[in-house]
C-alpha positions in Angstrom: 0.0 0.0 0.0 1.7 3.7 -1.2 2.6 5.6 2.2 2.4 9.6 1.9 5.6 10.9 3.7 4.3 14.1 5.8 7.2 16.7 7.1 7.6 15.9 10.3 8.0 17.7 13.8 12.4 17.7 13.5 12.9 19.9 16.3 11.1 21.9 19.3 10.0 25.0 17.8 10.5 24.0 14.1 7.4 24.0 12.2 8.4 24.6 8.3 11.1 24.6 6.0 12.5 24.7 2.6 13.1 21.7 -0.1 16.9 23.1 -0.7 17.0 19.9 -3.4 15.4 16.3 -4.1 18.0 13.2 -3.7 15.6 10.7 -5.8 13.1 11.0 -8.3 9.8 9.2 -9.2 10.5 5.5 -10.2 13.9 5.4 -7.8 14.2 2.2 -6.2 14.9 3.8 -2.3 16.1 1.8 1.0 14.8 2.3 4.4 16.6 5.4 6.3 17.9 6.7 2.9 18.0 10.2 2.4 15.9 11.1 -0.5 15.5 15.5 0.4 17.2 17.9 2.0 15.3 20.3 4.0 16.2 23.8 5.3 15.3 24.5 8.7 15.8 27.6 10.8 19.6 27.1 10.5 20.0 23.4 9.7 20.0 22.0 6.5 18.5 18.3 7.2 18.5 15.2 5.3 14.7 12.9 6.0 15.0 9.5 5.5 12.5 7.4 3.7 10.4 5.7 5.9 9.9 2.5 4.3 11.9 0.2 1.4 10.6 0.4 -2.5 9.6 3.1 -4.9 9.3 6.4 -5.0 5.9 7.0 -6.4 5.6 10.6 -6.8 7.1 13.8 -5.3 5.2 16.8 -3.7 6.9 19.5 -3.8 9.5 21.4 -5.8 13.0 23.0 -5.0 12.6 26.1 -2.9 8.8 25.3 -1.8 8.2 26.2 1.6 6.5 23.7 3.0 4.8 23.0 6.8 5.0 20.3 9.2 1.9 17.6 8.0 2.2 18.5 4.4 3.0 15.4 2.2 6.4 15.5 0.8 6.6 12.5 -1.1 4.8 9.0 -1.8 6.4 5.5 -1.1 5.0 2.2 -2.4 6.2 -1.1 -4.2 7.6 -1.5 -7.4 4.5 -1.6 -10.2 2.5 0.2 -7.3 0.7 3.6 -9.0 0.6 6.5 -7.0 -2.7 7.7 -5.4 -5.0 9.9 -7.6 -3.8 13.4 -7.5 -0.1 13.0 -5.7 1.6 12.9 -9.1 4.6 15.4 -8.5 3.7 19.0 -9.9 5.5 20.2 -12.8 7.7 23.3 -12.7 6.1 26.9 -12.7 2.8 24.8 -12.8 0.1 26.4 -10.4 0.8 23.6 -8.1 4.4 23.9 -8.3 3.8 27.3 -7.5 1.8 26.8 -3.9 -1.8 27.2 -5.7 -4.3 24.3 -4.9 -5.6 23.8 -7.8 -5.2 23.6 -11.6 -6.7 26.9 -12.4 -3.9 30.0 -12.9 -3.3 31.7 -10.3 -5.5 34.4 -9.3 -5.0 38.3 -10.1 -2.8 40.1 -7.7 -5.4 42.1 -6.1 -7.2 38.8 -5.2 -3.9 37.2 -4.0 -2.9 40.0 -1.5 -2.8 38.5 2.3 -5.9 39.1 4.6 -6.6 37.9 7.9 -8.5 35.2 8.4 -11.9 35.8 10.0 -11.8 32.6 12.3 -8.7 31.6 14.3 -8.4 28.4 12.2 -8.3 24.8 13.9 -5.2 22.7 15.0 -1.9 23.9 15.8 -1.6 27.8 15.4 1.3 28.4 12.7 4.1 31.0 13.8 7.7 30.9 13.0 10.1 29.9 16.8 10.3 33.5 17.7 7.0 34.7 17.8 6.0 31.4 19.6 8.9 32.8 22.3 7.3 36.2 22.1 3.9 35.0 22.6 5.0 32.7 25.9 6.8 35.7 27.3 3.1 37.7 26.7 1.2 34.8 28.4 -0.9 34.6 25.0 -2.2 31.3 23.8 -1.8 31.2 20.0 -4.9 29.4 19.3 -6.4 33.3 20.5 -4.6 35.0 17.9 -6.0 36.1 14.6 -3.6 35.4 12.4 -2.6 37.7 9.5 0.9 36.6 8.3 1.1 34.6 5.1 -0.2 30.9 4.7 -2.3 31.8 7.9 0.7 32.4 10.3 0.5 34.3 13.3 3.3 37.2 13.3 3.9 38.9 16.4 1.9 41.5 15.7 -1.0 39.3 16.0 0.4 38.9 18.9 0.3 42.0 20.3 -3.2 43.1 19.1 -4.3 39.7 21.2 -2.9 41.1 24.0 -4.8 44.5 23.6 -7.8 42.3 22.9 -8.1 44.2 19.6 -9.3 42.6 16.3 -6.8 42.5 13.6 -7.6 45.7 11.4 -9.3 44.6 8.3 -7.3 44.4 4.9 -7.5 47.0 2.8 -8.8 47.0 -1.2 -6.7 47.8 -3.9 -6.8 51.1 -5.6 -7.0 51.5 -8.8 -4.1 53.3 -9.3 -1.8 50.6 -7.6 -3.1 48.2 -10.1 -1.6 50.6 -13.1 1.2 51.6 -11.1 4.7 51.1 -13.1 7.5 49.1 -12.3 9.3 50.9 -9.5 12.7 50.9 -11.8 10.6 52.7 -14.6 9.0 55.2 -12.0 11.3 56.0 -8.9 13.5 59.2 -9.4 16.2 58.2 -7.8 17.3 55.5 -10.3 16.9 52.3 -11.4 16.3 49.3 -8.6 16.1 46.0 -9.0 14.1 43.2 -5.9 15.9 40.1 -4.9 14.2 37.8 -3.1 15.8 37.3 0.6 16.8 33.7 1.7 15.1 31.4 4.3 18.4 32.1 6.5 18.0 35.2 6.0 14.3 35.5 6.9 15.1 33.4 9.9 18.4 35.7 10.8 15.8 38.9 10.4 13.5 37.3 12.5 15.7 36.6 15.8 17.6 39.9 15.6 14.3 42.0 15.7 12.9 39.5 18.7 16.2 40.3 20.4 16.2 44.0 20.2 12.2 43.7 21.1 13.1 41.9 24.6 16.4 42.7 25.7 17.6 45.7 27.1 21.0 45.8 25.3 24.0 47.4 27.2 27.5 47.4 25.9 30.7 47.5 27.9 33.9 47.6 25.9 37.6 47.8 27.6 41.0 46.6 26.3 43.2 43.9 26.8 46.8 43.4 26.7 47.1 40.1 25.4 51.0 40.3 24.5 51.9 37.4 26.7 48.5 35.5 25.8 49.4 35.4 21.9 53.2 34.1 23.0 51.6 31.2 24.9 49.4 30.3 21.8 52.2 30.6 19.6 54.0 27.8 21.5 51.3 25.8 22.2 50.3 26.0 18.6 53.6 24.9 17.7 53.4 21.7 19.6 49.8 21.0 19.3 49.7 21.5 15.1 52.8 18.6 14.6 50.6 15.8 14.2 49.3 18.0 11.1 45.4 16.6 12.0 44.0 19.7 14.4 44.4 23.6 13.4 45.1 25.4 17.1 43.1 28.9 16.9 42.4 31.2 20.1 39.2 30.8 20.1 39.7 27.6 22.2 41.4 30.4 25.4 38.6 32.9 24.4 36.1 30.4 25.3 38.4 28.9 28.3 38.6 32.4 29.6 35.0 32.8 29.7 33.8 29.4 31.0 35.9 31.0 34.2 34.7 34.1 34.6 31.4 32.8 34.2 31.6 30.6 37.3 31.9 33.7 39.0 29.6 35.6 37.1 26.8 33.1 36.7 24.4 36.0 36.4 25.6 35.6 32.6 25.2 32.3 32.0 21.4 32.7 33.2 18.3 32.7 31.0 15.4 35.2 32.7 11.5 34.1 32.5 9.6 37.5 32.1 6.4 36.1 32.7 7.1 33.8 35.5 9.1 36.3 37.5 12.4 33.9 37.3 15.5 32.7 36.4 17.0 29.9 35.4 20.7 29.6 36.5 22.9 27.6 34.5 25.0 24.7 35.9 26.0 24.0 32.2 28.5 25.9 30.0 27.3 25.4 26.1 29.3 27.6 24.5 28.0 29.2 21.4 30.6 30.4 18.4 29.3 32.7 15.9 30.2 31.6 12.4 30.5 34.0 9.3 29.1 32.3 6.2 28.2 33.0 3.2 24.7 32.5 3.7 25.0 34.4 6.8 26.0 34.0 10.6 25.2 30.8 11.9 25.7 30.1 15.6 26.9 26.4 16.4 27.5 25.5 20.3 30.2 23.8 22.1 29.0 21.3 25.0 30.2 21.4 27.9 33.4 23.3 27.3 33.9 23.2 31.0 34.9 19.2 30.5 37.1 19.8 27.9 41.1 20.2 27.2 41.7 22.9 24.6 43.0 20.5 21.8 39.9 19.0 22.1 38.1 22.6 22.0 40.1 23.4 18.9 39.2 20.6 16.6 35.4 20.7 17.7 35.5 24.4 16.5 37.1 23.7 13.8 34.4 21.1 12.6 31.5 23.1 14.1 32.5 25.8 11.8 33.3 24.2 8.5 30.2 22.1 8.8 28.4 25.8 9.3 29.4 27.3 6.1 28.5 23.9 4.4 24.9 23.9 6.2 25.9 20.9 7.3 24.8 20.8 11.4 22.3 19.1 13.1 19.5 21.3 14.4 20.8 20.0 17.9 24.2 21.5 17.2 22.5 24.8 17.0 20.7 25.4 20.2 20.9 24.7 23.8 23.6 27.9 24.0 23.9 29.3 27.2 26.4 32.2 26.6 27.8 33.1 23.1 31.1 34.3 21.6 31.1 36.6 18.4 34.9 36.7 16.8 35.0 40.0 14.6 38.2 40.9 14.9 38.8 37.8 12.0 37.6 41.1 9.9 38.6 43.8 11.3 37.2 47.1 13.4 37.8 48.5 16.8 34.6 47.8 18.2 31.2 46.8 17.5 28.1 46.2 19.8 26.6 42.3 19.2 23.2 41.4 19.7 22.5 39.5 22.5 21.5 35.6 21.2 18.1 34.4 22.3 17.2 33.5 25.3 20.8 34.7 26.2 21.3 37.5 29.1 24.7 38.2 27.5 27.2 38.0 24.5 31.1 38.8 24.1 32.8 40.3 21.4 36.3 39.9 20.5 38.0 42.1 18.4 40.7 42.8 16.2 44.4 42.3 18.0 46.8 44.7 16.8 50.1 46.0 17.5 50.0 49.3 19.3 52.4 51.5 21.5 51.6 51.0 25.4 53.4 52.3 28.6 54.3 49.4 30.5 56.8 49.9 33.8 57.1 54.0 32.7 58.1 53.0 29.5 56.8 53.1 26.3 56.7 49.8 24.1 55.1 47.6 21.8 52.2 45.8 22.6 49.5 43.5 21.0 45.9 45.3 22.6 42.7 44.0 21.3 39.0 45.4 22.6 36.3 42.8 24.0 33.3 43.7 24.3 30.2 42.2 26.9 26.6 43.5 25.6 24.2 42.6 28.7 20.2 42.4 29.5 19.9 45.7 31.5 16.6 44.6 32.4 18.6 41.3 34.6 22.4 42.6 34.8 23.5 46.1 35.9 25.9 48.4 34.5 28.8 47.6 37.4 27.6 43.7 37.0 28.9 43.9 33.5 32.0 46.2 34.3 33.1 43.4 37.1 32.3 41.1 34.5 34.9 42.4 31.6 37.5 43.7 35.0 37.7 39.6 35.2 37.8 38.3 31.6 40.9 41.1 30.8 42.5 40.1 33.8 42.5 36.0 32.5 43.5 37.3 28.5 46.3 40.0 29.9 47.8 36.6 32.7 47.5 33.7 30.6 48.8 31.8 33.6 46.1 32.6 35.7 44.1 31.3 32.8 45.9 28.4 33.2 45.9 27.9 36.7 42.1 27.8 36.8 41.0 25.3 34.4 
């Protein structure tokens, strides 16, 4: 008997994604647990196994669909088994191919614009991770929310009218002269444009950065570091740890060594705060996040436990975290469960910069760029390598002199590496 393949559940939070590209076509022979699509999810990029042995009877979907948890992706049954009626795959720039329902073309824009839906619609409210975040923060059940976001999701402006106990304002009618209005690039008088559609990263990026700066109250505390003797020791551990010529020794691997210590005594940091319930939840865990620069955009994979772990071994799980970032390669369990987070942009260059705090995060550190510079050291003045790091903090948790204490500490471990050393 054929088995429809629906998109599951993959993750807490996760609730739709994008076909990045099919592994099989219809008429593949397929074996159970193969990976026959890849599926782009918040930050992941996931491979679904078939469910079952024997032949891939149709397809559902086309590359770059978006597509929702309990929507059929694809149809498995036995060789000389025919596909159900209507589950043949649809072909491309066909109105099904396109998201339409039916075989008709698609309707006029003015008929296609987004409204909200007059009825909270039944079974689990769609809304991307962040605005189910913003809506538990609110205390506002979902299944209350009009929704007026596209495909029926609720946006967090649904949200907030939910919390006024306001309807959702009713859509407004084209005008007739937006129907004849020109191509902007024939029309706007400051030249010629052009509109390029933004990336499901991108989307998902845009989305946690504007719920950041929505709940946090971000602070910034910047001071300098001497880390002259720091880069000698690196320089000779390096030396010593690179001569098997298997593991690539950066310093991100004392960065996050130095941290994991001043966060035992500053476990405020290392906290995540509960608005609605009035609490927090301390930390006994240090999961290290390490912001990535791809080229599809930061990505944020997380050490484990760095606490329980020698730097060697720190290096070459950085080291794989990050190439496996820019190839979209991580888990979805790679990317969360972050309980303080490391942003390295002196890689690039800049004296300072002031980092987004990361999700439910009270705090994030930025290292900079470590240059050489004159300094007066014993009366004297002399060559020094001085790099800034930064510590952006929830003001709404963590005071000003909290987060001054806070950086006083980590300087002090990057200036002494031996104190660094001493303590881990």
């Amino acid at each position: 008997m054929a088995l429809d393949f629906k998109f599951p559940d993959v993750g807490e939070g996760i609730h739709e994604g994008v076909i990045v590209g099919w592994l099989v076509k219809a008429g593949d022979p397929i074996a159970m647990d193969q990976p026959f699509v890849k599926v782009e999810t918040d930050k992941a990029v996931v491979d679904l196994p078939a469910p079952r042995a024997g032949v891939v009877l149709a397809l559902h979907a086309s590359k770059g669909d978006t597509i929702h948890v309990g929507d059929v992706l694809a149809t498995f049954g036995e060789a000389g088994e025919t596909s159900p009626a209507g589950s043949s795959p649809p072909a491309e720039g066909s109105p099904l191919a396109l998201g339409f329902d039916g075989p008709t073309a698609p309707p006029a824009p003015e008929a296609a614009a987004p409204q909200a839906s007059s009825q909270v619609p039944q079974g689990k409210p769609m809304a991307t991770p962040h605005t189910r975040a913003y809506a538990r923060k609110l205390g506002v059940d979902l299944a209350a929310c009009v929704p007026t976001g596209k495909n029926g999701r609720v946006t967090d402006e649904d949200v907030d009218r939910a919390v006024k106990r306001t309807e959702a304002p009713a859509p407004q009618a084209f005008q007739p002269q937006e129907r004849t209005r020109a191509p902007l690039a024939e029309t706007a008088e400051e030249g010629p444009v052009e509109k390029v559609a933004v990336s499901h990263l991108r989307n998902v990026i845009a989305q946690a950065m504007s719920f950041s700066a929505r709940t946090s109250a971000h602070v910034t505390h910047v001071d300098e570091a001497d880390v002259t003797d720091l880069v000698a020791a690196y320089a000779r551990i390096k030396a010593i740890v690179e001569k098997d010529g298997t593991t690539r020794f950066s310093l991100m691997p004392l960065f996050i060594k130095a941290a994991v210590a001043v966060l035992k005594e500053h476990p405020l940091f290392n906290a995540t705060f509960l608005e609605a319930e009035g609490q927090l939840v301390m930390k006994k865990y240090y999961h290290i996040g390490v912001a990535v620069d791809t080229p599809d955009g930061l990505i944020v994979p997380v050490v484990k436990d760095a606490d329980k772990k020698d730097m060697v071994t720190l290096a070459r799980e950085v080291a794989d975290l990050a190439a496996r970032a820019r190839e979209r390669r991580l888990s979805l369990q790679e990317l969360r469960g972050a309980s303080f987070t490391l942003t390295n942009i002196g890689a690039i260059g800049g004296l300072m910069a002031t980092p987004l705090i990361h999700q439910p995060e009270l705090a994030i550190c930025g290292l900079f760029a470590i240059k050489d510079k004159p300094a007066v050291v014993g009366g004297q003045v002399v060559p020094r390598k001085l790099m800034n790091v930064s510590i952006t903090f929830d003001h709404r948790i963590i005071d000003g002199a909290q987060g001054a204490r806070f950086m006083r500490d980590l300087v002090e471990l990057l200036e002494h590496p031996e104190l660094l050393m001493a303590r881990m």
